[in-house]
N, C-alpha and C positions, 0 to 999 in steps of 0.2 A: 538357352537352348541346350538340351540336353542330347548328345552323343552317343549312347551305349555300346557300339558296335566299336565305334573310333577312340573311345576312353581304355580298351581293353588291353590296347595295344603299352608294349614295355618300355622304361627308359633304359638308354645307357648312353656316357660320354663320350660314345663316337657312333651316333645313330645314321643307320642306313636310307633314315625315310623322315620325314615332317608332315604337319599337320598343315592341310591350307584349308580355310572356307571357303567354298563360293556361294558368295551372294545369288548369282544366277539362278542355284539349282538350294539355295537355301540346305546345303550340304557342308559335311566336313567331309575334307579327302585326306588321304592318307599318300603321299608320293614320295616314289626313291628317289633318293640323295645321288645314288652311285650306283654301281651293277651289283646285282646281289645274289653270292652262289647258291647254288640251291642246297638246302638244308639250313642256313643261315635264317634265326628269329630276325623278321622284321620288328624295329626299335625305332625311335624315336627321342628327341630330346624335350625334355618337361617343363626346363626352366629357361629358356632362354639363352643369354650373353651368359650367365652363370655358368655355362661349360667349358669358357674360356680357363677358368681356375683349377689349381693345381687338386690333388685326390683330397684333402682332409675338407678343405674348404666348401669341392662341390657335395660333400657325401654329409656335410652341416647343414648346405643349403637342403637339400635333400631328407635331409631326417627329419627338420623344421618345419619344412612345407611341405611335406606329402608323407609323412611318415613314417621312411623304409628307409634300410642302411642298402648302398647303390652296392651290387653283385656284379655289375656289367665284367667284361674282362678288364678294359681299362682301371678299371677301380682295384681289381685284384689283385692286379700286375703291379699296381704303386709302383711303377718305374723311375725311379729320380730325377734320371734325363726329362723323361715326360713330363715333369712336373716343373723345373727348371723351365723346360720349352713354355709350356702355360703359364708358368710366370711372369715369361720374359714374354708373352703374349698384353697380357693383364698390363704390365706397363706396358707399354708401347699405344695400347687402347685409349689409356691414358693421353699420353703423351704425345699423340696425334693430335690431340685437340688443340692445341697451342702452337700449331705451327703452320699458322696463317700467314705471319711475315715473315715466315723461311720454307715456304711450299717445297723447295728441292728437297731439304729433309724429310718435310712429309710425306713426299713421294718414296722417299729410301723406305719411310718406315711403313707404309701401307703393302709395298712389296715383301718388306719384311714378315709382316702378318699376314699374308697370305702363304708364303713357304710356312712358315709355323703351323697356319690353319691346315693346310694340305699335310705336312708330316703328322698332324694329330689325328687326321679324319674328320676334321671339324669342317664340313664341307657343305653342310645344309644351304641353300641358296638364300635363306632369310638371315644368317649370321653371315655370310659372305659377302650379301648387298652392301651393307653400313659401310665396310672397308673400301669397296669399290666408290661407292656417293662418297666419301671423305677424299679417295685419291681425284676424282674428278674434280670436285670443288680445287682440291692444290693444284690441281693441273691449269685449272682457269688462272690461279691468281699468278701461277709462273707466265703465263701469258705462249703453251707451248701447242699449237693445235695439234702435234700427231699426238702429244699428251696429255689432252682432252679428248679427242679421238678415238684411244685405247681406254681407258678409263669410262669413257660415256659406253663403249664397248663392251667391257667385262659387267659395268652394271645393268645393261640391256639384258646380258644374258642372267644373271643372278635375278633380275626382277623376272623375267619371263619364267623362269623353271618356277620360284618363290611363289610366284601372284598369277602369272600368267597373259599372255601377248595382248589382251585386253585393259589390264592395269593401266591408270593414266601416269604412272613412273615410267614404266613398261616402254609406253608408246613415245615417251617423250624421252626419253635416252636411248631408243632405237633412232631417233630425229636426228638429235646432238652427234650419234655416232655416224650419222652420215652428213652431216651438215654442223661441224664441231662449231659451236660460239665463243665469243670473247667476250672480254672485259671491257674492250675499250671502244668496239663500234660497228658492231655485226660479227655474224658468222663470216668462217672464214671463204667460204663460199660464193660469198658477194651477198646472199642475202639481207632480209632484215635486221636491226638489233635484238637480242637476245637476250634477258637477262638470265644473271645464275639462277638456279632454280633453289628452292628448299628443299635442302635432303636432309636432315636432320634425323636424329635416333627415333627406332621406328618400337612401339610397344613389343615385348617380345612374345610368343606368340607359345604359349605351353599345353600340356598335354590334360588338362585338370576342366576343358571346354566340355 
């Protein structure tokens, strides 16, 4: 499917807006991320989780795959702090993954990545889901319902802004976050058993449609 209108649009590492398809309308949309003042280029990110990474490495991925050296301000500013933050972002992304039999850590560090993701701007709702579906999943295996509750929570809203109230993530973690599940014999609620759902890494989703 070719784009023209929605490919025009620019990247940089801390973009205002994302690209969603809807199937519905056999469309690409283009939606804010955040409030955006007036005179500010709406921007977009190109590559996905790659924006997690410190300035030499996104601005590699960047010259590699799309041809251009990244001019965004983030890029210009090469902050050290900022890049230090996205490093310590980049592991931790990591190192989330491994901590299925110490879900309390993983919960520290999902919290963690989200303060990092909000000080960098890194706010888009399709980079923000993953974090939330990983804190849920650690919430289940801690066996804590207000902390499946809050987690089913933050990722109801990241899927809804990302995919929209219609997505079958969407609708099934607005579910959970009103009727939290367990692991070991129903929601907490009294209802039926529930299993964990698959939330798994989602393709990411670039600017090149």
């Amino acid at each position: 499917v070719l784009c023209p209108l929605a490919s025009r649009f620019n990247h940089s590492c801390a973009p205002n807006a994302e690209y969603l398809w809807v199937e519905a309308l056999f469309a690409e949309e283009v939606r804010a991320v955040r409030d955006i003042p007036v005179g500010e280029e709406i921007c977009v990110n190109y590559f996905g989780d790659s924006i997690r990474h410190p300035t030499e490495v996104r601005r590699a991925h960047l010259r590699d795959g799309f041809r251009f050296d990244c001019r965004c301000r983030i890029c210009v500013s090469a902050d050290p702090a900022s890049d230090r933050r996205r490093e310590r972002l980049v592991k931790l992304g990591d190192e989330i993954l491994s901590c299925h039999d110490k879900p309390e850590e993983g919960l520290r560090i999902a919290e963690d990545m989200l303060e990092l993701m909000n000080t960098e701007q890194i706010s888009a709702p399709r980079t923000v889901a993953q974090v939330c579906n990983d804190g849920f999943e650690l919430a289940l295996l801690l066996g804590d319902s207000s902390e499946v509750q809050y987690w089913a929570h933050l990722s109801y809203e990241a899927h809804r802004l990302g995919w929209g109230e219609d997505f079958p993530l969407t609708r099934r973690m607005k579910h959970y976050a009103q009727r939290p599940p367990d692991l070991t014999g129903g929601s907490s609620s009294g209802g039926a058993r529930v299993s964990a759902p698959t939330v798994r890494r989602k393709p990411a989703v670039v600017g090149s449609d």
